[in-house]
PASEBA-1860 file (N, C-alpha, C; in nm, 3 decimals):
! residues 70
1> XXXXXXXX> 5.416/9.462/5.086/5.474/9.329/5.072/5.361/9.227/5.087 ~ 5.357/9.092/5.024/5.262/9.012/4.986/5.321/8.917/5.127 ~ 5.213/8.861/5.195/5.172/8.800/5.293/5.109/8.694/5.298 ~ 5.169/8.586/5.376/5.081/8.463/5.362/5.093/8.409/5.544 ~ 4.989/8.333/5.596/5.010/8.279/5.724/4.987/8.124/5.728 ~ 5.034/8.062/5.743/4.988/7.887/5.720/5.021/7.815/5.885 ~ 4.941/7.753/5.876/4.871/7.695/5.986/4.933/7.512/5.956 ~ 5.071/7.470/6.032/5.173/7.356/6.020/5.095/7.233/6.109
9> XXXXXXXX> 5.008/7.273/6.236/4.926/7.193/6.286/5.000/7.212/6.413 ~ 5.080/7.323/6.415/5.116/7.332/6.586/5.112/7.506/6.580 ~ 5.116/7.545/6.458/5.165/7.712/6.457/5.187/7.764/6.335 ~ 5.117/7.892/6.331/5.129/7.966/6.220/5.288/8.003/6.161 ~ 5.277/7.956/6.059/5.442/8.036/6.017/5.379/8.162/5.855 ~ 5.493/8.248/5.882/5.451/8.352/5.792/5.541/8.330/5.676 ~ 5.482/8.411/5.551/5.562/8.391/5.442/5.562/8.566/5.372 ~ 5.633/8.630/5.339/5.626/8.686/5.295/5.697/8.744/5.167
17> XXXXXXXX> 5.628/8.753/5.051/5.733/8.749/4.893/5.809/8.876/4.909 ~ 5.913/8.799/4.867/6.063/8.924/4.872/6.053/8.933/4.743 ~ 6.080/8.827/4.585/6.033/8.856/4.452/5.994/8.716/4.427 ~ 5.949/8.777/4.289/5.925/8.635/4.179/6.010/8.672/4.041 ~ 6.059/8.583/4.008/6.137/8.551/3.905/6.091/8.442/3.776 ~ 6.020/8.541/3.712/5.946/8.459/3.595/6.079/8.386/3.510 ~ 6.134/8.397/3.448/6.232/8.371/3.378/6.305/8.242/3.403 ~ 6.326/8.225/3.555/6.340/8.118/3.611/6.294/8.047/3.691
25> XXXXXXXX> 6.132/8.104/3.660/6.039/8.055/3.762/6.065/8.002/3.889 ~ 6.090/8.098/3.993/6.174/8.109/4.098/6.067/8.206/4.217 ~ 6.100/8.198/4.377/6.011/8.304/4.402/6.119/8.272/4.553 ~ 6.118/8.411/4.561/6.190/8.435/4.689/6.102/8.470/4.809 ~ 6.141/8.431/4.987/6.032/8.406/5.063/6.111/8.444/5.144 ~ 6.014/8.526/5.278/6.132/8.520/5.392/6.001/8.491/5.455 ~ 6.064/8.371/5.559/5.998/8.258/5.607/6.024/8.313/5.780 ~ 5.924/8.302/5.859/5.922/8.368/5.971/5.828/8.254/6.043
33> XXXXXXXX> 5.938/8.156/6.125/5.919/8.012/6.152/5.970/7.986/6.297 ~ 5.876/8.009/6.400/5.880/7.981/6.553/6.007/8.104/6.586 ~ 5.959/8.209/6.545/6.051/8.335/6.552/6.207/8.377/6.474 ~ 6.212/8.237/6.420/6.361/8.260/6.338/6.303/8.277/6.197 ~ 6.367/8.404/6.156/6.343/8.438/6.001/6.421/8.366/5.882 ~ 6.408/8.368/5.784/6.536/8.245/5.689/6.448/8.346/5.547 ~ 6.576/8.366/5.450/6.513/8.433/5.325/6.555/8.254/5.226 ~ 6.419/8.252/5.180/6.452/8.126/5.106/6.405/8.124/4.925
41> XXXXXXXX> 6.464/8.049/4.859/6.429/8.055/4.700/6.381/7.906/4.688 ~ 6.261/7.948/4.637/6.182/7.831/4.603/6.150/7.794/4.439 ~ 6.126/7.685/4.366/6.053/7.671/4.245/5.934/7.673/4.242 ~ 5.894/7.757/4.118/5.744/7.779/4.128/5.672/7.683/4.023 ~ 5.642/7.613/4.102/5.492/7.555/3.938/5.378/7.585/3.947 ~ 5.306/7.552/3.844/5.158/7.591/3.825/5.092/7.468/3.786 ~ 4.967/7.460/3.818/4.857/7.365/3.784/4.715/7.435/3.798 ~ 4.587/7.365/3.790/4.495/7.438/3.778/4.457/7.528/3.873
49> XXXXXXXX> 4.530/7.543/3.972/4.467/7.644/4.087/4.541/7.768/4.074 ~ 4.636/7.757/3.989/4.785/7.885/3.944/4.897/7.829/4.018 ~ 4.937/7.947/4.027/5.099/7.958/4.063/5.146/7.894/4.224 ~ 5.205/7.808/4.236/5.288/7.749/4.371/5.393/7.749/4.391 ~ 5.435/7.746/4.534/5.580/7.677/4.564/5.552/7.569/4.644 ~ 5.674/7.499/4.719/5.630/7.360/4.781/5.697/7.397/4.894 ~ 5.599/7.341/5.013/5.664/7.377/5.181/5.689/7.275/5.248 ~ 5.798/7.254/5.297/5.782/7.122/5.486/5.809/7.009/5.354
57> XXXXXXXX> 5.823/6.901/5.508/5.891/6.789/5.447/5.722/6.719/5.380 ~ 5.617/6.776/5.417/5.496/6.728/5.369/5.448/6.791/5.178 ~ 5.548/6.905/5.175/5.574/6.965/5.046/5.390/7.008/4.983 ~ 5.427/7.038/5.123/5.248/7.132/5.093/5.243/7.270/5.003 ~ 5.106/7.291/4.923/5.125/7.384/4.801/5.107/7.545/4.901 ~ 5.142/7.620/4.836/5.163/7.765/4.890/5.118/7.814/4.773 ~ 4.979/7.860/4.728/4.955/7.957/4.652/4.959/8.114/4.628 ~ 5.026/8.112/4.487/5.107/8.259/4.532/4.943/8.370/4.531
65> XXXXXX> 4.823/8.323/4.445/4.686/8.401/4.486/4.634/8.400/4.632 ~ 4.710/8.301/4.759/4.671/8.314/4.883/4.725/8.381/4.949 ~ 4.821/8.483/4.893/4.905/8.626/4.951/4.847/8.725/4.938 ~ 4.808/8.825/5.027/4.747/8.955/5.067/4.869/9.068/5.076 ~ 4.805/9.190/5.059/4.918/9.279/5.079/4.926/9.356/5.187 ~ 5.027/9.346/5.283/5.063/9.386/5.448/5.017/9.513/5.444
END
């Protein structure tokens, strides 16, 4: 499973891809956030760095190339 850790400015929260859904350019996440898990569906866009979703009320980019595999 693809892995991400992001750093909110108080604490790491984890992300990890459940799928991606080209078709509806869609990407599913289970979000592991001050110990409570949440499976969430996000929109994906792209610009020159590739593929994103958008996080927090700051709607910070989540690159899907900054996921490693667990």
């Amino acid at each position: 499973m693809a892995e991400y850790q992001h750093f909110d400015g108080e604490t790491f929260i984890t992300f990890d891809i459940v799928s991606v859904n080209e078709r509806t350019n869609e990407v599913q996440v289970a979000v592991t956030n001050r110990g409570k898990i949440s499976v969430i569906t996000y929109d994906l866009y792209t610009d020159e760095n590739g593929d994103y979703f958008e996080y927090g009320c700051m709607y910070e980019k989540i690159y899907l190339d900054e996921f490693t595999e667990a």
